[in-house]
N, C-alpha and C positions, 0 to 999 in steps of 0.2 A: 868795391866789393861789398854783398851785402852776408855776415853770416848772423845766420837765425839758431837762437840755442833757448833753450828754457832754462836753464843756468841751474840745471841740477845734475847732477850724475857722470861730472865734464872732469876724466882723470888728467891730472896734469903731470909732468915728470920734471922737478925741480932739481939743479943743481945739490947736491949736499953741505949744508952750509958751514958745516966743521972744514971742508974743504977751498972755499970759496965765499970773500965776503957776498952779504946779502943783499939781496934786488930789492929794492926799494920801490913799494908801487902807492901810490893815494886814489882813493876812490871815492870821488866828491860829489856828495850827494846832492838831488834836486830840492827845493825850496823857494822859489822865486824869488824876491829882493833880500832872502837874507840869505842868497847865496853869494853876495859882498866877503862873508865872512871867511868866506877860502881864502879870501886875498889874505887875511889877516894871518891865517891857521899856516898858510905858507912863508909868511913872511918869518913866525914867529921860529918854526919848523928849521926855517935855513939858519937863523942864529942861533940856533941849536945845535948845530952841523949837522942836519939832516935834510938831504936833500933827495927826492922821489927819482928813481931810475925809471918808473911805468908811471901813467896816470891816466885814470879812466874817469868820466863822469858823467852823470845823465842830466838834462836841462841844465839850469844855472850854472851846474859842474862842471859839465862842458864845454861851457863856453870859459870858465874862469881855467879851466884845464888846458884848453886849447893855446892860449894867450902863454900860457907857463910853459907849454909844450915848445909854442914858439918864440919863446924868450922875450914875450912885452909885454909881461904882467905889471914892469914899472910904469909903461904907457896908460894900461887900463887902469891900474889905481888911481893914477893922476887925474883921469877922466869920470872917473865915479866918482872921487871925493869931491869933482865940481857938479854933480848935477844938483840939479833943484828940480820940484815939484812942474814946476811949468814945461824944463826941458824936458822931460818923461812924457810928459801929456803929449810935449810938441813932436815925439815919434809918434804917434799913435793914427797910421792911415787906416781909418774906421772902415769896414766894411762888412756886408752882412751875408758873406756867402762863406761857410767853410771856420769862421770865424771871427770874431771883434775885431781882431786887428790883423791886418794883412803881414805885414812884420818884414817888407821889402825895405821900406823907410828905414827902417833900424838897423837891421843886417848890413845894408849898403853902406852906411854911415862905419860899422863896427868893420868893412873890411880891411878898413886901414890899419887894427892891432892882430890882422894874420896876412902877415908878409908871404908866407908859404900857401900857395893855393891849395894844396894837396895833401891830404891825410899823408899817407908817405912819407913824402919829403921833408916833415917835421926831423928834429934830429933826437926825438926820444919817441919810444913806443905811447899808443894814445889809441883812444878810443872813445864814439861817443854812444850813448846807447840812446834808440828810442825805439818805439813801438809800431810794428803793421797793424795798422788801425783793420785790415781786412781778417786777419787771421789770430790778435792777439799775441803773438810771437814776439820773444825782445831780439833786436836786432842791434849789431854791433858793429859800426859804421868805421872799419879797418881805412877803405883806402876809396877815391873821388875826394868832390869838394870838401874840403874842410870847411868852409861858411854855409855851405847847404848841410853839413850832419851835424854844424851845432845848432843850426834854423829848426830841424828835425828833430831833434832830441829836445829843444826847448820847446814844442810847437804843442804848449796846453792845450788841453780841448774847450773850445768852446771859444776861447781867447786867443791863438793865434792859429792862426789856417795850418791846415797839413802841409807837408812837404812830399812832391811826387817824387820818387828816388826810385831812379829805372822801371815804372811802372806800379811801383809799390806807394801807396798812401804810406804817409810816416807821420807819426804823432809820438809827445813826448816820451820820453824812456823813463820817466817817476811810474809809469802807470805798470810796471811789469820788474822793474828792479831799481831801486829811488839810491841805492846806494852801493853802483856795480864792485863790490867788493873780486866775485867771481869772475870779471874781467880782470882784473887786475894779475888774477892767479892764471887765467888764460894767456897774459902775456909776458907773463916767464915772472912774474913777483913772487918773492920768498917770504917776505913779509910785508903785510898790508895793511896800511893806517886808513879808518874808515871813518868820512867827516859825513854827520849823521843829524843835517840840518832842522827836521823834524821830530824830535825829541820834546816829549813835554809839551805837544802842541794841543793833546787834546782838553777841551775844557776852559781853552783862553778867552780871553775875550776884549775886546776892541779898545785900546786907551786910548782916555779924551784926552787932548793935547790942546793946551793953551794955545790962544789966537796968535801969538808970535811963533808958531809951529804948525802951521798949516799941512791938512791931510794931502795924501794924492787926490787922493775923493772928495774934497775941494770941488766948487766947478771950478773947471778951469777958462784961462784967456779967450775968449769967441776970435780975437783975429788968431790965436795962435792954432784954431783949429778949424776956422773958416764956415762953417755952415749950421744951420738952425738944428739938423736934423742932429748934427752932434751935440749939441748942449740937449736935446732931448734924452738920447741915447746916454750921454752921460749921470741926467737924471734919474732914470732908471735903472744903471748899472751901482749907483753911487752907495755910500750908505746914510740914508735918511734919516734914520736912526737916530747916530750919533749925536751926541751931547743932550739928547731927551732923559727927562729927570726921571727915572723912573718909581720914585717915592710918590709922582702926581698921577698913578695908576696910569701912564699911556702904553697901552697895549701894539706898538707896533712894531712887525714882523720885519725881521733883517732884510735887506737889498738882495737882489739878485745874487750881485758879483761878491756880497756875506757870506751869500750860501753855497754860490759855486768853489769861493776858496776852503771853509770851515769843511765842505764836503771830501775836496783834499785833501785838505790835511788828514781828514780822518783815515781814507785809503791808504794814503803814503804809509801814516805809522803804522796800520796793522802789516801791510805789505814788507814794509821796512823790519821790522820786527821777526815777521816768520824768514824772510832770506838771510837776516842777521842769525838766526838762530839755528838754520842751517849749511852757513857758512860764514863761518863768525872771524872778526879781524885779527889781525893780532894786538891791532891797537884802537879803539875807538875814542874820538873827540866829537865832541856833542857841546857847540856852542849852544847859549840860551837867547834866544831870541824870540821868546812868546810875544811879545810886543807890536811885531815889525809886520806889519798886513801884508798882502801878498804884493801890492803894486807899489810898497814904499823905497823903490830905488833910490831915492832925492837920500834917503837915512843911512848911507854908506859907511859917515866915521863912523854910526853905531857898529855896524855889523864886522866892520874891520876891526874895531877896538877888540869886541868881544870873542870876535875869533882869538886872537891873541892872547884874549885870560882863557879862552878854554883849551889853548896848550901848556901854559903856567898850569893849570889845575891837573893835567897829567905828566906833570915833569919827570917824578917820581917811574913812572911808567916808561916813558921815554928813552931812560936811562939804557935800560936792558933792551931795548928794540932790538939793535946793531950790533949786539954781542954774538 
């Protein structure tokens, strides 16, 4: 089922909560590799004794949402804290139609942490949001595959191919609501913890990382991606840039894949910002993750750890959620 809402003006009729403990929903924002950091915000959440009754999430979110939904978020942890730079690359089936990466490779690999084919059949409320690339509209992918609406709601532009969903082009859900707080409240949540992975992004800029820490943008292994045309494409996509001394006057212009992410981030936060503003959480965690470039999955403990201290820094807050 596909419903289309522009996530303003959506009355909800909630339990009364003097009456009735509170629905607990999260709505985990998109960010691409420093969306690791849910794993951590969750983890830290549950020894807290808080645990989500709803969860919604666009791109990254949704996929780290869905795994939660279906109860393998210990599977997926264990799987991200072992990637490396090369196994990243090594999903990457390059192609040039629709977008860089086709993202079959990946998905197929990832169906084995959703037991549950089917939105539905999940045993908690869930939803993933992404965008009709024909109409602009956010779309909130209720019930069908679960591995096709979190393919769809991660499916950046330019970087991974759309998703055809009953006729409908689908592209990622960052680009129309990065942090579906207002799902959350469409599926019955009383209160709503909103993890708001783009915070503080604007203005970063790229850390050199010593040679025992190699970038994704690295090149990478020629057998592990097989063809010339990809070390080309990677060339181009890369950041060249990087570690040029800029004290020596060299004048050169960020990488492509610099300014398709930097161009992100900027969207997402004003985006982020006006629907936070007009539907604001009751709790917002805002890990720091300026650092983390957009393709650095292999950097997981970071994003895990600091998920974690950005629920410690709302403890305080916390407290009263559940009252």
């Amino acid at each position: 089922m596909i419903s289309e809402n522009v996530g303003h003006g959506l009355e909800i009729t909630t339990p009364n909560s003097s009456q009735s403990p509170p629905c607990i929903g999260i709505a985990l924002g998109g960010g691409a590799a420093r969306g690791w950091a849910h794993i951590g915000v969750l983890r830290a959440l549950a020894e807290k004794g808080i645990v989500p009754d709803v969860v919604a999430g666009s791109s990254i979110g949704a996929l780290v949402g869905a795994a939660y939904g279906a109860g393998t978020l210990d599977n997926l942890e264990r799987w991200v804290r072992s990637l490396t730079w090369r196994d990243t690359v090594g999903f990457f089936d390059i192609r040039l139609r629709g977008g860089l990466i086709e993202g079959k490779k990946l998905f197929k690999f990832l169906a084995r942490y959703f037991p549950y084919e089917e939105i539905q059949d999940l045993p908690m409320p869930f939803a993933a949001v992404a965008t009709n690339l024909e109409n602009g509209r956010e779309v909130w992918l209720q019930q069908g595959s679960l591995l096709e609406a979190v393919r769809a709601s991660a499916a950046l532009p330019g970087l991974l191919t759309p998703v055809n969903w009953n006729g409908h082009w689908l592209v990622d859900g960052g680009l129309v609501n990065p942090v579906p707080v207002s799902v959350c409240r469409a599926l019955g949540a009383t209160r709503v913890i909103a993890v708001d992975l783009n915070a503080g992004l604007l203005g970063r800029r790229v850390v050199v990382r010593s040679a025992d820490q190699p970038r994704l943008l690295a090149a990478p292994n020629p057998r592990g991606l097989g063809s010339a045309l990809t070390q080309a494409l990677w060339a181009s996509f890369g950041s060249e840039s990087e570690g040029q001394n800029e004290s020596q006057g060299m004048d050169i212009p960020p990488s492509l894949l610099d300014i398709v992410a930097n161009s992100i981030n900027i969207m997402q936060v004003h985006i982020t910002r006006s629907r936070l503003a007009g539907d604001p959480p009751d709790l917002s965690i805002t890990p720091r993750l300026n650092d983390l470039a957009l393709l650095d999955f292999h950097r997981a403990e970071e994003a895990i750890a600091e998920g974690q201290e950005a629920v410690a820094r709302v403890r305080a807050e916390l407290a009263t959620l559940i009252r």
